[in-house]
C-alpha positions, -999 to 999 in steps of 0.1 A, spaced: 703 -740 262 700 -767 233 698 -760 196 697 -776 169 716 -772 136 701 -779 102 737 -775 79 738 -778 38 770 -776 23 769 -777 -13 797 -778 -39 809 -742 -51 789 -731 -81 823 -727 -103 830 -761 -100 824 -789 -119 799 -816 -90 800 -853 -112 777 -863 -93 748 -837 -101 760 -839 -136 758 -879 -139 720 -874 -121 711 -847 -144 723 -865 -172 701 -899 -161 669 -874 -153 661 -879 -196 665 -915 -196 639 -914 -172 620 -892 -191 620 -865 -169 638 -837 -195 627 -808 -175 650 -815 -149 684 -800 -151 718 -785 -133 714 -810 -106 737 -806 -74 741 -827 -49 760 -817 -16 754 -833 25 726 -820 49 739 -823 86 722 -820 115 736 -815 153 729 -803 189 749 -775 205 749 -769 240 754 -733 245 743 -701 269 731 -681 239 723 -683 202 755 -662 193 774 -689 209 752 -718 195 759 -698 157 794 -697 165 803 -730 175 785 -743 146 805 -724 123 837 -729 141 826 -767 136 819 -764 95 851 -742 84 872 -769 106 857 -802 98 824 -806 81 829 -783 51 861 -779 24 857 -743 21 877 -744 -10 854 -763 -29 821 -762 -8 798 -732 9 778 -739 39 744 -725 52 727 -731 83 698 -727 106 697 -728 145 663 -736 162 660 -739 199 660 -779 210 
């Protein structure tokens, strides 16, 4: 079967993400004050060809702890849906 992969991998919450703090910092010079703590992290998406969902799950997050994703400074999250 086909599924696909919907993956967010966001910085860990204990450390510092520049980015979301230069955006944050930018959102009151836009005059937009009520936004704050932004984070910013990657969305992937993929196909996996595999017999079952448990394989499909697995392969996926075989694939994020050895190359998407820096589990020591990012988490990862992720939704299979049939293809």
């Amino acid at each position: 079967m086909h599924y696909k992969a919907e993956i967010d991998i966001m910085p860990l919450k204990a450390l510092l993400d520049p980015q979301g703090k230069a955006v944050s910092a930018s959102m009151n010079n836009l005059g937009l004050p009520e936004v704050t703590e932004v984070r910013i992290g990657k969305h992937i998406t993929l196909n996996v060809e595999a017999g079952s969902k448990v394989d499909a799950s697995a392969k996926v997050d075989e694939a994020c702890k050895k190359l998407l994703a820096n589990e020591i400074m990012e988490s990862y999250e992720f939704e299979l849906t049939e293809a």
